[in-house]
C-alpha positions as CSV (number, residue, x, y, z in Angstrom):
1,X,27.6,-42.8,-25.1
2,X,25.3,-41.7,-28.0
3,X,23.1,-39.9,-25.4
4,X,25.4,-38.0,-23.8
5,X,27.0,-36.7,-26.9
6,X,23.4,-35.9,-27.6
7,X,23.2,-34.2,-24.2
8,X,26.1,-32.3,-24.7
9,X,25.2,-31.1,-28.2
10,X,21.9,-30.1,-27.0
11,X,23.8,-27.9,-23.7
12,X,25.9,-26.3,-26.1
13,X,23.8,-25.6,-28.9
14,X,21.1,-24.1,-26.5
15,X,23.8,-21.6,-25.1
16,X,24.9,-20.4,-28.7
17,X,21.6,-19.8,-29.8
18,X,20.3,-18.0,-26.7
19,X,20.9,-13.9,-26.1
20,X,21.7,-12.7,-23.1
21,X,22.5,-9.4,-21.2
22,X,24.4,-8.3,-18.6
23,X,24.5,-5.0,-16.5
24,X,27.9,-4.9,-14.3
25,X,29.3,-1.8,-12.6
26,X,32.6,-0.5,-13.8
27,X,35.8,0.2,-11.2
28,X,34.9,3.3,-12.3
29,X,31.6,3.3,-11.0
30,X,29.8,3.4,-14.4
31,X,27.4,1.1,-15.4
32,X,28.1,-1.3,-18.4
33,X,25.6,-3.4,-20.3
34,X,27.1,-6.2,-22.6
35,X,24.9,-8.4,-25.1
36,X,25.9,-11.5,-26.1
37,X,23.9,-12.8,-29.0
38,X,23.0,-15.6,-30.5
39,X,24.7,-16.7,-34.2
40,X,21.3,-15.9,-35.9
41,X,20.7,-12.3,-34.7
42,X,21.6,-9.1,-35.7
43,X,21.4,-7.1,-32.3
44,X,25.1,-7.1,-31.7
45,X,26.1,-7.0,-35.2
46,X,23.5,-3.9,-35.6
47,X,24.8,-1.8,-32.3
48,X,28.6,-3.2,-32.6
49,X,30.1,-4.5,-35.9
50,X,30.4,-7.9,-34.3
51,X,28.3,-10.9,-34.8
52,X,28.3,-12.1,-31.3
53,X,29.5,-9.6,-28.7
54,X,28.5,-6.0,-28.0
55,X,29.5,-3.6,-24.8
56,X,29.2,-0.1,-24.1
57,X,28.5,2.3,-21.3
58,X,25.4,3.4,-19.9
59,X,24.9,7.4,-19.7
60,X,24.5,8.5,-16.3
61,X,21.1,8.7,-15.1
62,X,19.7,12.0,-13.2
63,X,17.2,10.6,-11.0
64,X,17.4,7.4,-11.1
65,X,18.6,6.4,-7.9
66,X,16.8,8.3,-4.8
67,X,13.0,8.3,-3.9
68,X,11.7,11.0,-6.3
69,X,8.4,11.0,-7.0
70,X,9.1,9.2,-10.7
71,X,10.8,6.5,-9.7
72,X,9.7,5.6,-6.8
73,X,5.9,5.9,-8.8
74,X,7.9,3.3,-11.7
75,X,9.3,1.2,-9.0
76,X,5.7,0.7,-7.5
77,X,3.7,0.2,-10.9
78,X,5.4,-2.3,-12.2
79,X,3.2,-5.5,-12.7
80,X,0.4,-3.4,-12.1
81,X,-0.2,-0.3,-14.5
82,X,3.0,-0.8,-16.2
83,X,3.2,-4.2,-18.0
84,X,4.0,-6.2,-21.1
85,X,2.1,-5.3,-24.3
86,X,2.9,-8.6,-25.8
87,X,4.4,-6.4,-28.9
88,X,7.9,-6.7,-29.7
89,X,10.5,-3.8,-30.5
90,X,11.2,-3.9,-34.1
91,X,15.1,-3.8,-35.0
92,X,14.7,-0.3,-36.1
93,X,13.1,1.3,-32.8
94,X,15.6,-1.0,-30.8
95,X,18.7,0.4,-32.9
96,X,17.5,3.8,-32.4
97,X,16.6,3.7,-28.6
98,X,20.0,2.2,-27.8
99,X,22.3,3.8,-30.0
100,X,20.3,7.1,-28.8
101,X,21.9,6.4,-25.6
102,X,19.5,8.2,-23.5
103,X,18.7,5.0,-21.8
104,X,19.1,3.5,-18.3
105,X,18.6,-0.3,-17.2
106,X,16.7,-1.9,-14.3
107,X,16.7,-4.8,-13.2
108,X,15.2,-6.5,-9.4
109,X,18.8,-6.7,-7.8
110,X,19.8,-3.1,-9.2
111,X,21.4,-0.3,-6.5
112,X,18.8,2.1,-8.3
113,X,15.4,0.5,-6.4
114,X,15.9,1.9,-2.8
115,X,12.2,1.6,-2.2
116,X,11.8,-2.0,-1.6
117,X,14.2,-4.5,0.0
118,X,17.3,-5.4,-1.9
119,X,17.1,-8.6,-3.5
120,X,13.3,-9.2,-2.0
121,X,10.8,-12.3,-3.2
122,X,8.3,-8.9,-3.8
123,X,10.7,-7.2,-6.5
124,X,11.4,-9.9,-8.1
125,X,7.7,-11.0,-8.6
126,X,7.4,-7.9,-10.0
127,X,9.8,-8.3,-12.6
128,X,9.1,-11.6,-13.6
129,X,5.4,-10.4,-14.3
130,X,6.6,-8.3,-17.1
131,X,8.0,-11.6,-19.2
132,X,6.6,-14.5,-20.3
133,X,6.6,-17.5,-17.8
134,X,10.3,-18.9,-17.8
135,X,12.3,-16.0,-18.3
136,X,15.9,-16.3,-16.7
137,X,16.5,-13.0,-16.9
138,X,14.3,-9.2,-17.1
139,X,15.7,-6.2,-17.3
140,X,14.0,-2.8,-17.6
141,X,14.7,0.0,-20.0
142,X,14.3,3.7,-18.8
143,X,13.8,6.0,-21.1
144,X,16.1,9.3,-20.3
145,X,15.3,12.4,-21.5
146,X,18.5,14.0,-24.1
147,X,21.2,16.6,-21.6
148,X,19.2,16.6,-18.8
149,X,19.2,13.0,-18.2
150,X,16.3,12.4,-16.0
151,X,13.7,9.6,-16.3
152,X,10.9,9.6,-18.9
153,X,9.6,6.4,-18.0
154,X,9.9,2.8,-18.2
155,X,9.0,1.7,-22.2
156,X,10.7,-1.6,-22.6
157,X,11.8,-5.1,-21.0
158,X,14.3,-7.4,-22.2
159,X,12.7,-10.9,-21.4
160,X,15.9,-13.9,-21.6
161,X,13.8,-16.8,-22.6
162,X,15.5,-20.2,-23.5
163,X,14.7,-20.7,-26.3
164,X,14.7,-16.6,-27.7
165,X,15.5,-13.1,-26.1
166,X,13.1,-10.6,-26.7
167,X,12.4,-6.8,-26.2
168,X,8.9,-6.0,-25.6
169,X,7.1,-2.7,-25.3
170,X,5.5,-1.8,-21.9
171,X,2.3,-0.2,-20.9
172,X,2.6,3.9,-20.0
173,X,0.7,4.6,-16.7
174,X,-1.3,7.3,-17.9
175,X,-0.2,9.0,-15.2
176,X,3.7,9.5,-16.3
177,X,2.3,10.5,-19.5
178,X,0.3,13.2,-18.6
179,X,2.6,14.3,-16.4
180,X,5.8,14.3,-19.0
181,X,3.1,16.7,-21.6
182,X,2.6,19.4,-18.8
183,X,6.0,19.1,-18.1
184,X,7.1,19.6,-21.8
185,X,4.7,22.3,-22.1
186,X,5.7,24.3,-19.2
187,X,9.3,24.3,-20.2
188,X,8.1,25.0,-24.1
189,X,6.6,28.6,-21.9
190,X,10.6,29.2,-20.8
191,X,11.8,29.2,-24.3
């Protein structure tokens, strides 16, 4: 009897100390992402007012569903020239990014990847090579660029681990980079 009180404990006390998120798509055909945090972290208490819950509404996102040239160069990086850094977001540069709202999330079952096969073994291998063996759960961050709403690129991953939840920086393909500064330039030349 002691041992499954023990087992029960150790159930419930594993799910109230682990973060999770969840991406679902409105009636309205908006995506919602909704945290549920652990009793030790701040994450919902910092984006929300509440110690354990916090939901809001993505933004729409430009580009992000098609085969443009960004995405479809995102969707076929990852794993290779964008990965994990091993560095974690700091509660400030996670507070900013998502309260900035220009945001958009990705994960390996998401309507947004249209260049490989819903739901395939491929996709998600490629999304479990951004997190630490184990992870349950990885979602991608897109960063969106303020009004026009189109994809910057792709500089974080939420990695749902067991025992902790963390946000982790990714690697910019050069490539993107270069390509977002002549891009900034020329429309600086508009102005």
């Amino acid at each position: 009897m002691k041992l499954i009180i023990f087992f029960m404990t150790f159930i419930f006390s594993h799910k109230l100390f682990s973060q999770t998120l969840d991406i679902h798509w409105s009636d309205q055909f908006q995506k919602e992402i909704f945290f549920h945090c652990r009793n030790d972290d701040n994450l919902c208490e910092m984006l929300c007012k509440d110690q354990s819950f916090c939901g809001f509404q993505e933004g729409i996102c430009k580009n992000c569903i098609g085969t443009g040239l960004k995405m479809n160069h995102i969707l076929s990086e990852l794993g290779k020239t964008i990965k994990n850094t091993q560095q974690v977001f700091s509660d400030t540069e996670l507070k900013e990014f998502l309260l900035s709202g220009n945001f958009s999330t990705l994960g390996y079952r998401d309507v947004f990847n249209v260049i490989d096969t819903f739901e395939s073994l491929r996709v998600l291998k490629k999304f479990e090579s951004l997190c630490p063996e184990g992870s349950q759960n990885q979602i991608v961050f897109l960063k969106l660029r303020p009004l026009i709403r189109d994809v910057q690129g792709a500089p974080m991953v939420f990695c749902e681990l067991s025992e902790n939840s963390l946000f982790f920086h990714l690697s910019q393909d050069p490539v993107v980079e270069v390509y977002e500064k002549n891009y900034s330039n020329s429309d600086s030349h508009l102005k």
